[in-house]
PLY file of the C-alpha trace (Angstrom):
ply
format ascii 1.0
element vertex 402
property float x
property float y
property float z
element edge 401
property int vertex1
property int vertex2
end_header
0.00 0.00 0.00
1.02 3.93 -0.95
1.11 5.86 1.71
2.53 9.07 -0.17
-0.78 11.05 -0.78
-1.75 10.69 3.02
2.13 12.20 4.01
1.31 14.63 1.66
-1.59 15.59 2.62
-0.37 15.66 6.44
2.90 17.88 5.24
0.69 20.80 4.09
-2.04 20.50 6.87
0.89 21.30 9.27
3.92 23.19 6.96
1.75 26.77 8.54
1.06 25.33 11.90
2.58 26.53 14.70
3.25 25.37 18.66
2.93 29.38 20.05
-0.65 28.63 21.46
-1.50 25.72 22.74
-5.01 24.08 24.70
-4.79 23.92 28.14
-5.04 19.71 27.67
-2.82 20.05 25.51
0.06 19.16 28.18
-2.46 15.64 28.87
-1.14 14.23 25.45
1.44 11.71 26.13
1.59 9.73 23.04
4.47 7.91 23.66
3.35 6.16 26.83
-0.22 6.08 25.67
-1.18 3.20 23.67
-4.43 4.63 22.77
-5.77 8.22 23.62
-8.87 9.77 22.64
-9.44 13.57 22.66
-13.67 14.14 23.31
-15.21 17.32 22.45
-17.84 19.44 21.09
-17.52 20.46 17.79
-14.97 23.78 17.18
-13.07 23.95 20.33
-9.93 22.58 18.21
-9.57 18.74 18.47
-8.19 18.44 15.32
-5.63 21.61 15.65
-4.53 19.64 18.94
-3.49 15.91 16.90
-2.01 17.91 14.20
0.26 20.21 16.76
1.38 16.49 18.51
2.18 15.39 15.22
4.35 18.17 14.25
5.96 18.29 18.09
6.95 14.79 17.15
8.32 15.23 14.58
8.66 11.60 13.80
8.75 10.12 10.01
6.61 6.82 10.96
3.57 9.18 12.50
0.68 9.27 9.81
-2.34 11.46 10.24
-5.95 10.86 8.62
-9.12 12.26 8.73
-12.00 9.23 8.55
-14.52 11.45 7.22
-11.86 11.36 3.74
-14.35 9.72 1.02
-11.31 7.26 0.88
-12.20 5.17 4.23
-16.33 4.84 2.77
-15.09 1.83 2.01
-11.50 0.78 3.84
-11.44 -1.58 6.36
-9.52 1.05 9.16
-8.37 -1.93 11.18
-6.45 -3.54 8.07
-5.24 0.14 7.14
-3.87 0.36 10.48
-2.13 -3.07 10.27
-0.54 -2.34 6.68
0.32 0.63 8.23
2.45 -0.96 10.94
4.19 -3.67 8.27
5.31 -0.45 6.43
7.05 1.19 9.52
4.52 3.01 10.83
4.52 3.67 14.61
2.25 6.30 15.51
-1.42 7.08 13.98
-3.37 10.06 14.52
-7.30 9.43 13.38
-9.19 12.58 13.31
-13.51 12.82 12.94
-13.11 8.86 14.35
-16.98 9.39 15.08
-17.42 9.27 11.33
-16.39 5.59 10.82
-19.08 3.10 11.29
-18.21 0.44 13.90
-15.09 2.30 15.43
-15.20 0.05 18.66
-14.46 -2.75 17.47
-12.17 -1.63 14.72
-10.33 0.30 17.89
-10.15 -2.50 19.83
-8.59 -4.70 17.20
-5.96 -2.07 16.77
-5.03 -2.32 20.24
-4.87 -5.49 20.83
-3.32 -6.42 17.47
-0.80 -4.06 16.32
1.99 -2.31 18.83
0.81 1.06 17.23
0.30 4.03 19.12
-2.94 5.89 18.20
-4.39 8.74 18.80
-7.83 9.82 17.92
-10.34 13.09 18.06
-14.19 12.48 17.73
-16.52 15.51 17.85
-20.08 13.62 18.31
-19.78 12.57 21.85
-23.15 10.51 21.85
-22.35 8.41 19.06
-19.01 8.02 20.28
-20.50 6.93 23.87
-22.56 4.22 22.02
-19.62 2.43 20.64
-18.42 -0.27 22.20
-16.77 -0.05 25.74
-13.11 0.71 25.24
-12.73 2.13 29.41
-9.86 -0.48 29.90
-7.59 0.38 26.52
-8.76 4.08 26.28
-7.06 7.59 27.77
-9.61 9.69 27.18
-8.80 13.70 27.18
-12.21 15.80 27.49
-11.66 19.41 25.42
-13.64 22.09 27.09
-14.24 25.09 25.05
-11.37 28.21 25.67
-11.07 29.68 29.24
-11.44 33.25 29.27
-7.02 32.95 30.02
-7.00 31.49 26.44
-9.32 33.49 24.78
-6.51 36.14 25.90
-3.34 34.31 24.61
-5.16 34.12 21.65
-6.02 37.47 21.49
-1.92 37.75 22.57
-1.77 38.60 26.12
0.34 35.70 27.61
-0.54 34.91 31.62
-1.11 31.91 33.74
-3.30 29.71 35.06
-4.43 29.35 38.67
-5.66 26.29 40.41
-9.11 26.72 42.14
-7.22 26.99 45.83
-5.10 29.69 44.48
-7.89 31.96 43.52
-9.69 31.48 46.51
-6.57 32.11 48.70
-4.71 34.83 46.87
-7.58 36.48 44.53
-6.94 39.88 45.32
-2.96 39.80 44.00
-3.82 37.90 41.39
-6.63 39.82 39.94
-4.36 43.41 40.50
-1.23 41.73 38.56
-3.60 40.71 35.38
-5.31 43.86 36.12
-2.06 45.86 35.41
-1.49 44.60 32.13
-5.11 44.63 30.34
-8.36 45.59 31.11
-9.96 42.32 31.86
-13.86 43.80 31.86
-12.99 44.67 28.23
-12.51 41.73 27.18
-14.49 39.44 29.12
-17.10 40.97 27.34
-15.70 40.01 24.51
-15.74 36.57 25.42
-19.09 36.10 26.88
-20.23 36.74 23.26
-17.82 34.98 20.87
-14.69 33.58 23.05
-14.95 30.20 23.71
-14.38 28.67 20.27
-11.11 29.20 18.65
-12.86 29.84 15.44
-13.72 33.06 16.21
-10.47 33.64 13.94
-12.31 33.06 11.05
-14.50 35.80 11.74
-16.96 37.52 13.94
-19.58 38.06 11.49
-20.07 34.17 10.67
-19.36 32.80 14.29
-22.79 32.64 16.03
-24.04 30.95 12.84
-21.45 28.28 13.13
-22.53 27.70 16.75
-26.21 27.54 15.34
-25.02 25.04 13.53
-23.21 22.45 15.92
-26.81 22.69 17.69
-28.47 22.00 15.07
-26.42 18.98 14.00
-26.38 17.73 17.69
-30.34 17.88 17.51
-30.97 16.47 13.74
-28.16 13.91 14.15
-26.23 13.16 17.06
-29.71 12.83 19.20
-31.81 9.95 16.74
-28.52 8.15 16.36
-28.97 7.56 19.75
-32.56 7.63 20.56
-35.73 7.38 19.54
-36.29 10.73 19.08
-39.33 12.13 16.45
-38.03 15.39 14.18
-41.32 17.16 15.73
-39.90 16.45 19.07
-36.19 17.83 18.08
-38.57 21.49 17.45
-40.08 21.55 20.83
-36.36 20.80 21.69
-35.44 23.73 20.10
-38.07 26.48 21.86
-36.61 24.34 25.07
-33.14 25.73 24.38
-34.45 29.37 23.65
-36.38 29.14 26.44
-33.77 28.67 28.66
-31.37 30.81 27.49
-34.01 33.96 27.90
-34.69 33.28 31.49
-33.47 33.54 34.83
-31.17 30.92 35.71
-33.78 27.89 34.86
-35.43 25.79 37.45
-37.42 23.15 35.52
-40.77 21.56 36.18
-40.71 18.26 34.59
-44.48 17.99 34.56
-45.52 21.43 32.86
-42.54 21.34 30.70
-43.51 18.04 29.61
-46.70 19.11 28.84
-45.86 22.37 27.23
-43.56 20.64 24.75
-45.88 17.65 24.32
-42.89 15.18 24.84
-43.66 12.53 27.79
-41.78 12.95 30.82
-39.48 9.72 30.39
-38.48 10.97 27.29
-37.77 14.67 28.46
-35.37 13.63 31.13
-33.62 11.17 28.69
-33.19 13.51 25.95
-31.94 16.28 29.02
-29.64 13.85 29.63
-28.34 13.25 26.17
-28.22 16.99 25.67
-25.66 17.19 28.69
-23.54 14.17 27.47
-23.38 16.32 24.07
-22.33 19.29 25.88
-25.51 21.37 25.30
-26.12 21.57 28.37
-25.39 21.88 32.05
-27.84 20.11 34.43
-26.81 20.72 38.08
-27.98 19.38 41.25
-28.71 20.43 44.89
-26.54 17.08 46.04
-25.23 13.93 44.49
-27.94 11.34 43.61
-25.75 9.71 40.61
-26.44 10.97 36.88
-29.20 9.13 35.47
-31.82 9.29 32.11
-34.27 9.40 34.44
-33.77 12.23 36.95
-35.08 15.19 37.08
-32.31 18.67 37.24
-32.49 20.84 40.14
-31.59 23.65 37.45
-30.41 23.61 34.08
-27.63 26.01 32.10
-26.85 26.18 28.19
-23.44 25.14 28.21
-21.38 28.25 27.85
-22.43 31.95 27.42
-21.62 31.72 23.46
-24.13 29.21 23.05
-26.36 31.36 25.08
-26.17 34.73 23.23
-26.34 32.72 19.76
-30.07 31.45 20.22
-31.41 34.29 22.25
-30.15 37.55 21.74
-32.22 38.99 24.90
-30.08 36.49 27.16
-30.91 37.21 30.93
-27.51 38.70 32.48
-28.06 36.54 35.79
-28.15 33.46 33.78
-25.08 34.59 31.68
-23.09 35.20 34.80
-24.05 32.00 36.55
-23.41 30.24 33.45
-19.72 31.40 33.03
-18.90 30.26 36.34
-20.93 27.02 36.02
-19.08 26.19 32.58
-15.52 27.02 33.45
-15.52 25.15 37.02
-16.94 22.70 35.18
-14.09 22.59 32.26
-11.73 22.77 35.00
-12.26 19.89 36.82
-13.17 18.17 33.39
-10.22 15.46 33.40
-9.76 15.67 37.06
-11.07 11.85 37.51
-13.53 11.16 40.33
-15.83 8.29 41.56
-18.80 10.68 42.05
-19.20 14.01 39.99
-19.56 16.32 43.07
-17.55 18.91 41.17
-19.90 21.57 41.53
-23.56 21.58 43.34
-26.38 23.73 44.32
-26.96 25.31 47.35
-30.24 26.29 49.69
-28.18 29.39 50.78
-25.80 30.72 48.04
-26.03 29.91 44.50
-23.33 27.06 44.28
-20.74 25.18 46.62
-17.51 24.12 44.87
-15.25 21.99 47.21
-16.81 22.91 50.42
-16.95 26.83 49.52
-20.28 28.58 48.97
-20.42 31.18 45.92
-23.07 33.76 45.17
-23.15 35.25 41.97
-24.16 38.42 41.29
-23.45 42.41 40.01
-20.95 44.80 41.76
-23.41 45.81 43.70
-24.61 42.14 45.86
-24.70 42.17 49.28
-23.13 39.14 51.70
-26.78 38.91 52.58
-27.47 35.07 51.70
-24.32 34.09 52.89
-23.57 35.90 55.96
-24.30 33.16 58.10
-22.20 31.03 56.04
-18.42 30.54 56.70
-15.94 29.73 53.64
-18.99 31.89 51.84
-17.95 34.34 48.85
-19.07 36.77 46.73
-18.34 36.29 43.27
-19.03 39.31 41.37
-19.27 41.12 38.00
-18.02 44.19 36.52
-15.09 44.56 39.01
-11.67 44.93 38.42
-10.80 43.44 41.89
-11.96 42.06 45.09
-12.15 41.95 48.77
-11.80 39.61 51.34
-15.16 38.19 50.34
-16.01 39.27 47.23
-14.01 37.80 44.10
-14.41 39.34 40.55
-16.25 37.10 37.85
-13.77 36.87 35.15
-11.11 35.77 37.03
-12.46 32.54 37.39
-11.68 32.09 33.55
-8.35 31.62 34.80
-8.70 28.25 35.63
-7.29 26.20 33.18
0 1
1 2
2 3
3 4
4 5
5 6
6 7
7 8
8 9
9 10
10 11
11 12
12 13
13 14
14 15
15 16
16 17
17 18
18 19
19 20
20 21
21 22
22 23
23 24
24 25
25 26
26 27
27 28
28 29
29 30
30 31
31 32
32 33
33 34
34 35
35 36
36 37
37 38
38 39
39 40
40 41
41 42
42 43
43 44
44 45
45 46
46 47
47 48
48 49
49 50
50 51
51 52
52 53
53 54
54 55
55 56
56 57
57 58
58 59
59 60
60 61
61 62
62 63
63 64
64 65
65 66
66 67
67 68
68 69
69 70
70 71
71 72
72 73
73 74
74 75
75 76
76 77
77 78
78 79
79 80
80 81
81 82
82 83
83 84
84 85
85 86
86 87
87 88
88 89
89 90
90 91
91 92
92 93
93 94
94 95
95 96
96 97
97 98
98 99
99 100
100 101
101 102
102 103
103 104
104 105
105 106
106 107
107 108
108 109
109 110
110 111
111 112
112 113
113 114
114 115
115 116
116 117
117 118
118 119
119 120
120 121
121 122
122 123
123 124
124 125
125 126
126 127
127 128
128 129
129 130
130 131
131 132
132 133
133 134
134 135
135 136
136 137
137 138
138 139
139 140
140 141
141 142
142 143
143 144
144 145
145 146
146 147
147 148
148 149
149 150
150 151
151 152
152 153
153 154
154 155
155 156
156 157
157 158
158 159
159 160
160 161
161 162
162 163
163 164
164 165
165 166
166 167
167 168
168 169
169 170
170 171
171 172
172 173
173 174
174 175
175 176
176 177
177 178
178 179
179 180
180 181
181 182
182 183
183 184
184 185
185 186
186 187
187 188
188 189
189 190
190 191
191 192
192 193
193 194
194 195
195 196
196 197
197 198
198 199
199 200
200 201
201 202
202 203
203 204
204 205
205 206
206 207
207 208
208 209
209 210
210 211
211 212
212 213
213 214
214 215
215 216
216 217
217 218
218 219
219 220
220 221
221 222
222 223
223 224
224 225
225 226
226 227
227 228
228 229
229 230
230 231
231 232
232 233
233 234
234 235
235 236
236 237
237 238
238 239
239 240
240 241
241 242
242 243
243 244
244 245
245 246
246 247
247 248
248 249
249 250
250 251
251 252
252 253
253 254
254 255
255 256
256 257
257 258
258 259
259 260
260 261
261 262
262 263
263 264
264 265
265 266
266 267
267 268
268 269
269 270
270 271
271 272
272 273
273 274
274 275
275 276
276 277
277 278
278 279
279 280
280 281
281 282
282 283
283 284
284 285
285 286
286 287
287 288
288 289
289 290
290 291
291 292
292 293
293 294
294 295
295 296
296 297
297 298
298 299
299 300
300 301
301 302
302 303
303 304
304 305
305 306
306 307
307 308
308 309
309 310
310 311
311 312
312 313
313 314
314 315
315 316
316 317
317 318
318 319
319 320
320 321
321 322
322 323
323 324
324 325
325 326
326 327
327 328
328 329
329 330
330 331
331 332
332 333
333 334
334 335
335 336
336 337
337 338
338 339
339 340
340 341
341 342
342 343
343 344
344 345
345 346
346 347
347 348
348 349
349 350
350 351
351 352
352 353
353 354
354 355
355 356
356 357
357 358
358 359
359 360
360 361
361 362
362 363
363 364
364 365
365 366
366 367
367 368
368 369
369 370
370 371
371 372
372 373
373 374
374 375
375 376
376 377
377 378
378 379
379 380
380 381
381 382
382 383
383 384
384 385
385 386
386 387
387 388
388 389
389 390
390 391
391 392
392 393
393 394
394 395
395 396
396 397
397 398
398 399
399 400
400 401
């Protein structure tokens, strides 16, 4: 077998690509004592980028890169490419769009357990991908959250680092005046409430909440009946359920009238709420673990980031876009910090969230410690402040996560 075209291919996707920004997870992809690593992500936050940066980091003459969703591998038995690939030399393969090739278990599993390659793959629709066979014991898998508001700024080329969740808490205040002395961080968080945390945002302003449009849309017309049931009237109602949320006040559901407002039975709207979080649409939180099931009911639901937000309702509620920043980048942050029980972030009866035994109000420069003044390891987290106080911590800087 010829592998020229696909080296030649590979050479010009990465001749213009450069290693000066980087994804946060980027630093997670150890190839060389990985056997097999999957990167998991929504659509646009820059999977692909990612395998082709690795490949040109290492720099290595038996690493091949392909893209499944090439017209080429309709009909190619991946598994036998992959073999013929390791009889000609080949040691390392990078398989973008995997969610593209029919029956990529099995044809994963094979790979593993019959060649000594060392693959790495990207996939995009995370409910297909979660319907393929189990590959938990052979798989690394690397979950891509969209950009932190710290990498919307490298991108935007203002350089700084990233502070664990502990540091913020404990040293907020120096922290927030040093980034505060180089830029003016309200300015741009702005900025990337509206059209930050997807790296194609390069490509243009004008087209970028179209392209968001978009992912939804695909996510609703074919991620969700690949993997359910699911009628095309029912992927409509699904649709005002996404506006609706995005216009209101951070959303508390009720099953029962929802359910009868969209005309979709119960069962079915708490599987396909489910589904919609596993796709990264949204964000269903909790007041206290209970485990994640299809069948129970969200103590409150977010879109999953602010950009998705402001793209299908331009007359977003502010509270909700505040709460959902934080909720989405503690969230991304602890995304591939592996626990038993995802306790990462919760609700709380007095507060708005508790993160690690803290309690966190959200709210305008102007909220009281009201709620929480009874509360010890209680803060203030607030917007449209440069910097804080001993209880009050300013919004964006929690985009400095990761």
């Amino acid at each position: 077998m010829d592998f020229t075209r696909f080296y030649d291919e590979q050479f010009e996707l990465i001749k213009k690509l450069d290693l000066n920004f980087t994804r946060s997870v980027y630093e997670l992809l150890d190839i060389k004592n990985n056997k097999l690593i999957a990167l998991l992500g929504q659509r646009g936050v820059g999977k692909s980028t990612m395998l082709l940066q690795k490949l040109k980091e290492l720099n290595n003459n038996n690493a091949l890169y392909i893209s499944v969703d090439n017209p080429y591998f309709a009909n190619v038995n991946l598994y036998e490419f992959a073999k013929k690939f390791e009889q000609y030399g080949g040691e390392f393969l990078f398989i973008d769009e995997i969610h593209k090739y029919k029956d990529i278990g099995s044809h994963l599993k094979a790979i593993y357990d019959m060649t000594n390659l060392k693959v790495i793959v990207s996939g995009s629709s995370l409910l297909q991908i979660y319907k393929e066979a189990d590959l938990s014991r052979r798989m690394y898998e690397i979950r891509v959250p969209v950009m932190s508001f710290r990498e919307f700024l490298e991108v935007k080329g203002y350089t700084f680092n990233n502070y664990s969740f502990e540091e913020i808490i404990e040293n907020h205040i120096s922290i927030a005046k040093e980034i505060a002395s180089k830029i003016r961080p309200l300015k741009y968080f702005q900025e990337y409430l509206e059209y930050g945390c997807y790296p194609f945002f390069l490509e243009g302003i004008s087209s970028y909440k179209q392209k968001l449009l978009n992912i939804v849309n695909y996510i609703l017309e074919v991620d969700l009946p690949y993997t359910s049931n699911i009628s095309y009237s029912n992927i409509d109602k699904l649709k005002r359920l996404l506006y609706l949320i995005s216009i209101s006040v951070p959303f508390t559901p009720n099953i029962n009238e929802l359910s009868q407002r969209t005309e979709i039975s119960r069962p079915s709207l708490l599987e396909y709420l489910y589904l919609l979080e596993k796709s990264e649409i949204l964000i269903n939180l909790h007041f206290k673990s209970r485990g994640i099931s299809k069948l129970q009911k969200p103590d409150k639901i977010y879109i999953n980031n602010t950009n998705l937000v402001k793209a299908i309702a331009e007359n977003s509620n502010i509270g909700n876009e505040r709460e959902t920043f934080f909720v989405n980048q503690i969230k991304s942050y602890f995304l591939n910090k592996k626990s038993f029980f995802d306790e990462d972030i919760i609700l709380s009866k007095q507060g708005d969230f508790v993160v690690k035994d803290f309690v966190f109000e959200i709210g305008g420069k102007n909220k009281t410690k009201k709620q929480i003044k009874e509360i010890q390891n209680a803060f203030i987290v607030k917007d449209d402040i440069e910097i804080g106080d001993n209880i009050s911590i300013p919004l964006w800087l929690f985009g400095f996560l990761y």
